[in-house]
N, C-alpha and C positions, 0 to 999 in steps of 0.2 A: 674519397673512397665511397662508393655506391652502400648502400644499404637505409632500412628504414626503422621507424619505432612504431612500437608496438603495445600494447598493456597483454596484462596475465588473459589469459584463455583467448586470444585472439587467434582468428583461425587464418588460415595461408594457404593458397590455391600457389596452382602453375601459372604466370604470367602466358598471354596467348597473343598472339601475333592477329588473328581474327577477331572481328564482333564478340567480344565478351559478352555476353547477357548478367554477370556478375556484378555489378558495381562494387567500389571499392567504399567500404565503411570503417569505422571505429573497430570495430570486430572482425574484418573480413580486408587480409590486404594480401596482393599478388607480388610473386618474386619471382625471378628469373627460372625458368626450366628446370636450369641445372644444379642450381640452390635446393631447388625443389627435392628435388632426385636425393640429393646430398639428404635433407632432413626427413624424408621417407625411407632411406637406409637407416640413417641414426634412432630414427624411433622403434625399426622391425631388431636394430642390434638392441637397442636399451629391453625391447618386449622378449627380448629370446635367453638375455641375460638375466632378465629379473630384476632390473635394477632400478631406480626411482623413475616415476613417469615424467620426466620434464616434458615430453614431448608424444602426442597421442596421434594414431593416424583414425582419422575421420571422414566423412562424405561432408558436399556442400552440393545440393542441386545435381547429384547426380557423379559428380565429379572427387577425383580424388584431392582428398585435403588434409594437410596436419594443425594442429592445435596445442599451441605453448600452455600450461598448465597453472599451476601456482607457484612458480621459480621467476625469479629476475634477474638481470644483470645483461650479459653481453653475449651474442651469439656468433661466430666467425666461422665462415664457410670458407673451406681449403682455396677457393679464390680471390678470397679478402670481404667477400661480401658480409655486411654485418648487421644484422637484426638483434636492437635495445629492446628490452623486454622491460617495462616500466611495471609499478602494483596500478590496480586496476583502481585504486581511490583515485591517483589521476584525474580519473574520467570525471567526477563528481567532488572537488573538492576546490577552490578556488588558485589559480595557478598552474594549472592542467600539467604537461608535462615537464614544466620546469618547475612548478612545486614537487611534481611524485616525485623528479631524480634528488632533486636537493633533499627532501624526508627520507627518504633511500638512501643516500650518502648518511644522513643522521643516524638512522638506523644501524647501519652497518657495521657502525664504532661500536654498537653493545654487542656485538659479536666479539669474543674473545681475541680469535686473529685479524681483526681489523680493529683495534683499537688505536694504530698508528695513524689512519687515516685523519688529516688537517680539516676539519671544518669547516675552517674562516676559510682558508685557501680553497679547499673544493667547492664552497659553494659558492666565490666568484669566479669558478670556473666553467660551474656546472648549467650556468647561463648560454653559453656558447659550443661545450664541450658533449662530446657522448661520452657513457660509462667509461668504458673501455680507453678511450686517450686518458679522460679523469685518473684512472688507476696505472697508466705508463708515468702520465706525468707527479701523479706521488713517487711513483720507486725512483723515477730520478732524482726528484728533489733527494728524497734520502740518502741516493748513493752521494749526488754533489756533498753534501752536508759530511761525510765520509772523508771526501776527496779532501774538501778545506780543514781537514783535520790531520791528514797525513792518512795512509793507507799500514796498517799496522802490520810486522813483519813477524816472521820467527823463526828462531834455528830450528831445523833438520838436518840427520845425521846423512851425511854422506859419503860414497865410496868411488875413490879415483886414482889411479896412477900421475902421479903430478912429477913436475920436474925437482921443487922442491920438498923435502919432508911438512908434514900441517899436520897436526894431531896425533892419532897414532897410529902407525907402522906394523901393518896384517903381515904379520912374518909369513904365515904361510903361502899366502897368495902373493906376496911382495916375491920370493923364492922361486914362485911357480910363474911368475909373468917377465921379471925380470932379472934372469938370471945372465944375461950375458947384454942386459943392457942397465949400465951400474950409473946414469944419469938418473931414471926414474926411483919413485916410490910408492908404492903402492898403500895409501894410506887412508883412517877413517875419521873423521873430521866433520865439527857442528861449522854449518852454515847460517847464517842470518837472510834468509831472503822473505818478499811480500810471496812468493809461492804459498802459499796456505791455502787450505782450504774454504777458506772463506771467501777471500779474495775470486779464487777462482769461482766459485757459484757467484759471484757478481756479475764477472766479466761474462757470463754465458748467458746471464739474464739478460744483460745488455744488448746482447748482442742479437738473445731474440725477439728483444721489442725492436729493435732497428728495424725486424721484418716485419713488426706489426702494426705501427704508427703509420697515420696516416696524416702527421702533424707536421708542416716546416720544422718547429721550433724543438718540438721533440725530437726529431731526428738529428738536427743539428747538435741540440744537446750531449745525445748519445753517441756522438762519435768522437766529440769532443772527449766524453768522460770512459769511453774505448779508448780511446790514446793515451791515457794518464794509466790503463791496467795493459798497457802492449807487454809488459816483462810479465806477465802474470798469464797463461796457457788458460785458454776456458774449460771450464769442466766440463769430462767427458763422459764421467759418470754423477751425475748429481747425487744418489740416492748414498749411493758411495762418501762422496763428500760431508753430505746432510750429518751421516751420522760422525763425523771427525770432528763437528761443528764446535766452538769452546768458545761461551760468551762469560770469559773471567774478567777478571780486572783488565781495564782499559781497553776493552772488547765491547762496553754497553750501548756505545753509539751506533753501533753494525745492526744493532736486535732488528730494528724499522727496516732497514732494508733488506735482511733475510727473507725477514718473513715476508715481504712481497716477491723476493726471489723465489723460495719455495711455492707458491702459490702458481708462478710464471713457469716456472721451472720442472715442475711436478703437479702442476693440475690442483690446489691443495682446496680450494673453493672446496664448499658442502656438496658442490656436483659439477660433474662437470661433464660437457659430451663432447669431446674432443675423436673419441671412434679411436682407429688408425691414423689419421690427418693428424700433423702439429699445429693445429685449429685450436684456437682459446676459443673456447664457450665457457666464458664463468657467469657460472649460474647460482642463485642463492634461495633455498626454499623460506619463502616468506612466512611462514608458520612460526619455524626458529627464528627468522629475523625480528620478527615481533615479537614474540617469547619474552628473548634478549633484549626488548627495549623498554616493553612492559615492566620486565624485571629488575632492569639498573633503576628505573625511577619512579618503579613505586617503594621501592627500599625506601628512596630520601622520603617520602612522605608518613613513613610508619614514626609515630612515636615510642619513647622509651615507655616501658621495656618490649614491644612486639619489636620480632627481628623476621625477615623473612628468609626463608631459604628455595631453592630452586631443587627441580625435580626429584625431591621426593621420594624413597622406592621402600622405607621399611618393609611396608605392611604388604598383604594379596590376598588376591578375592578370596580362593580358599586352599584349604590343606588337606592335601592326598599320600598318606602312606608316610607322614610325620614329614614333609616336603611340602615348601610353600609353592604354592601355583598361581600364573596368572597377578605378576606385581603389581598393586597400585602407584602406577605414576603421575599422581597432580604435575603441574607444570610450576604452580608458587603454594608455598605453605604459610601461611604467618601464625610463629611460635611466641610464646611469654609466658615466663616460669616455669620450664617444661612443658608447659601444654600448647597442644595445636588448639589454634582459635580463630582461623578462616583458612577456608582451601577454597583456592581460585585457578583456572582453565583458561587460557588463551585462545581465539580463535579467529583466525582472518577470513573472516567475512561481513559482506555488507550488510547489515540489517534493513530494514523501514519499520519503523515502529507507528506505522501509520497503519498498516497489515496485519490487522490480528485474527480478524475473521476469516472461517473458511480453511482453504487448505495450505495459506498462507504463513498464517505465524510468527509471522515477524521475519520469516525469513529463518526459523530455529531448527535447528537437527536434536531430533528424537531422540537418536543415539546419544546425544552430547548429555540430554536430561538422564538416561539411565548411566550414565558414566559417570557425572555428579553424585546422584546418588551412591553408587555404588563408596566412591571416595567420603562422602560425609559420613555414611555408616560405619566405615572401616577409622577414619583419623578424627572422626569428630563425635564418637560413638552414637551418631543418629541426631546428635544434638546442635545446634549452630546453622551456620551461612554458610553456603556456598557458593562462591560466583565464578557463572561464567564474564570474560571480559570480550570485547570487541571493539574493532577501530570506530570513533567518531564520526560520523557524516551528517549533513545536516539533517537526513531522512531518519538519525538515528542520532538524536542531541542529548538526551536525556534517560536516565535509569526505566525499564520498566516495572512494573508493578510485580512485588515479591511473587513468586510460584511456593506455592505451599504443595508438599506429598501427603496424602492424605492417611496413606499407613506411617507415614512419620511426622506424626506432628508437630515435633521438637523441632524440624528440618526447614530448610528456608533456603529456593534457590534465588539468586540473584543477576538477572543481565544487566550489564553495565556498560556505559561507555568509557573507553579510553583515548582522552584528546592526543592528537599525534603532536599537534602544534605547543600546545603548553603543558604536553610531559606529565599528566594527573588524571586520574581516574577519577570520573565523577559520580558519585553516591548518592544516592536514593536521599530527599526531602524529606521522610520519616525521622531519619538519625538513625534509624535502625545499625547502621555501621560506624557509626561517630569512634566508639571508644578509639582502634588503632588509629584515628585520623585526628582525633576533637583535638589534642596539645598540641600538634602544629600549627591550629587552627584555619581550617579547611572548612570552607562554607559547602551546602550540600549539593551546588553544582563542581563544585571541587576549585572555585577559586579563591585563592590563598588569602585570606583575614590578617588584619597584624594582629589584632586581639585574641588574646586564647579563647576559644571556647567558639559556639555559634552562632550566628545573629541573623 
C-alpha cells in the first residue's frame, strides 16, 4: 500500500506531474493531489471546529501546503494512502526512523490505554512494520490469544413460540398467538449463547481491519479468526455495546483486546482525524506521550519517602469573589511527609545547549519560565526547585546551569535532560537535587551507582 513517513512538523505539498522546483527533503515531502485535497479539507474541518491542531494549512514558495504538528502515529486517507508521522528526535538521534518508531512503541505503553501493547514483540516488528500494521497486528495477537481460550458465552433472555414448552409459558401472548394452533408455545426462556456483547465488538473490529491491512499475514489471520466469530452478528452499534461491556470474572483475558477494539472501533486515540471517511488517523500528541513516560520512570527513581504524583491541580493562580481562578497544573509533583518538595514540567522540545547567546537560548520559551514560577510560588511557597524537563539529544546531554529569579531568591529553575534510552533524568553535578535521587544511588549524570550515596 502506497504512502510515506514523515517526522512531526513536516510539511506536504501537492505531488505535480510538471518540473517541480521543490525538492523533496526531511521536512518537505509531496503526496498524491488527491491525498492532498483530502488533508486540506481535514485541517479547514479541525480549524472550523476548534479542535486540536494536528494538522495546519501553510504556504511553501508560493504554493499551497499542510503541516503535521506535534502528533504521531498513522495517517489514512479514504484511499488507503498512509502517511507515519514519526517524533522529530528521529532525525537527530542514532537509528533514525526505526529508533524514533521503536521509542514510540516504548512510549506509548505509559499511556494508560496502551499499556497492552507487547514490546519484545513490537519491537521485532517495528523493524520492518509501519505503525498502523504494528497496531492490527497486536489486536490480533490478542483476539487469537481469546480464541485459544475458548470465546466466552452467556445466557440472554429470550422470547419465542417454540414447538416444545422451554421455560416459561407468557399466558397472555401464548393465548393471543396461539389460540387455534395448540402444537406451539409461546414461551420465555435463558439461552446460553457467545452473542454477547463483547464478542460482537470483536467481530466488527475484525472485520474493519480486514479493510485496513495491507499485510498477507494479517489478512490471512483475520479471516481465519472471522470464521471462529461467524455465529456471533458484528456489532452494529458499537457505542451501544461499549456500554454493556462486563469485564468480571473469567472475562479478564478480553480486557487487551477491547481496548484495541474501542480505539478501532470508536476512534479512542488522544486524536483522531478520521472527518466523515472511516479513515484511521491515529494520532498521539507527543507532549502526553512524554508526560506519560517521564512520569512512569521517574517514579522508580524517587527514593523513600518522596512519592510523585501527576498532574496536580490543588492550588490557582488567584481568587475572585471566594472562587478559585486559573488552576495550577504542574505535570509531576514530588511529595514527602506532606509536603511538596519539587515541581517539574514536561516539554517536548529540542534544546542545544550549545546556544545560549543572543535570541537563542537554548532553545527556551519565556512562557514556560513564567509558568515555573508562577507554580513554585503557589506549591513550593517561593522556596525550592523547579525543573523543567526535556527529551535528551546529544545537542542537549547535560543539565544547564541553575536559573535563579532574582525577586525570588529562595527559587531555583532547573532544565534538565531526560534520556529516552535509559529511562532517567539526569541532574545537575552540583547535587543541588541529590536528596530524592542520592538512596537509589544515582550519579549526577543519572547513571545508576550500586553504591548508595555519590561518587
Amino acid at each position: 500500500m502506497a504512502g510515506i513517513t514523515v517526522h512531526e512538523f513536516s510539511i506536504l505539498v501537492a505531488a505535480s506531474k510538471e518540473a517541480d522546483p521543490i525538492q523533496a527533503t526531511n521536512d518537505l515531502r509531496a503526496v498524491p493531489p488527491a491525498v492532498f485535497a483530502w488533508l486540506e479539507a481535514q485541517a479547514l474541518r479541525a480549524a472550523e471546529a476548534g479542535e486540536s491542531a494536528w494538522l495546519r494549512l501553510t504556504q511553501r514558495r508560493g504554493r499551497r501546503a499542510v503541516q503535521v504538528t506535534s502528533f504521531v502515529g498513522v495517517i489514512r486517507a479514504p484511499d488507503g494512502y498512509q502517511i507515519e508521522v514519526l517524533p522529530k528526535l528521529g532525525k537527530v538521534v542514532e537509528g533514525g526512523e526505526v529508533g524514533a518508531r521503536q521509542r514510540l512503541i516504548e512510549m506509548l505503553r505509559c499511556l494508560g490505554s496502551f499499556r497492552h501493547i507487547q514490546t519484545d514483540s513490537a519491537q521485532l516488528l517495528a523493524r520492518q512494520m509501519p505503525l498502523l500494521e504494528l497496531f492490527i497486528g497486536e489486536f490480533l495477537r490478542s483476539v487469537a490469544d481469546i480464541v485459544k481460550r475458548g470465546l466466552r458465552g452467556d445466557y440472554s433472555l429470550r422470547h419465542d413460540n417454540l414447538f416444545a414448552l422451554r421455560g416459561k409459558l407468557q399466558m397472555a401472548t401464548h393465548f393471543r398467538q396461539n389460540l387455534s394452533r395448540r402444537d406451539r408455545f409461546f414461551a420465555a426462556f435463558d439461552e446460553f449463547s457467545t452473542n454477547r456483547s463483547e464478542n460482537r465488538l470483536l467481530h466488527a473490529a475484525l472485520r474493519r481491519i480486514l479493510a485496513w491491512t495491507a499485510s498477507q499475514a494479517h489478512e490471512q489471520l483475520g479471516r481465519e479468526l472471522c470464521f471462529v466469530f461467524a455465529d456471533v452478528p458484528a456489532s452494529d452499534q458499537p457505542a451501544m455495546d461499549f456500554q454493556k461491556v462486563r469485564l468480571d470474572r473469567g472475562m479478564g483475558h478480553y480486557a487487551d483486546a477491547l481496548a484495541w477494539a474501542r480505539l478501532i472501533l470508536q476512534d479512542e486515540s488522544p486524536l483522531t482525524g478520521t472527518g466523515g471517511h472511516h479513515a484511521p488517523s491515529l494520532l498521539f500528541p507527543m507532549e502526553a506521550v512524554f508526560e506519560a513516560f517521564v512520569a512512569k520512570h521517574l517514579a522508580r527513581q524517587l527514593a523513600q519517602p518522596f512519592a510523585l504524583k501527576t498532574q496536580a491541580r490543588s492550588l490557582s493562580l488567584v481568587m475572585h469573589r471566594g472562587q478559585d481562578w486559573f488552576r495550577l497544573k504542574p505535570d509531576l509533583l514530588v511529595h514527602a511527609s506532606g509536603a511538596n518538595r519539587l515541581v517539574l514540567d514536561t516539554k517536548w522540545k529540542l534544546l542545544d545547549g550549545g546556544k545560549a547567546s543572543g535570541a537563542d537560548k537554548y532553545g527556551l520559551d519565556q512562557g514556560d519560565f513564567y509558568q515555573l514560577h508562577a507554580y513554585g510560588q503557589s506549591y513550593l511557597d517561593g522556596r525550592g526547585d523547579v525543573v523543567l524537563v526535556y527529551p535528551r539529544t546529544d545537542a542537549f546531554g547535560e543539565a544547564l546551569p541553575a536559573f535563579v529569579f532574582p525577586k525570588s531568591a529562595g527559587l531555583r529553575l532547573w532544565v534538565l535532560p531526560f534520556c529516552l534510552k535509559n529511562k532517567r533524568l539526569r541532574l545537575p553535578p552540583c547535587g543541588s537535587l541529590d536528596e530524592p535521587f542520592a538512596k537509589l544511588g544515582y550519579s549526577s549524570d543519572g547513571v545508576f551507582l550500586r553504591a548508595v550515596g555519590r561518587t
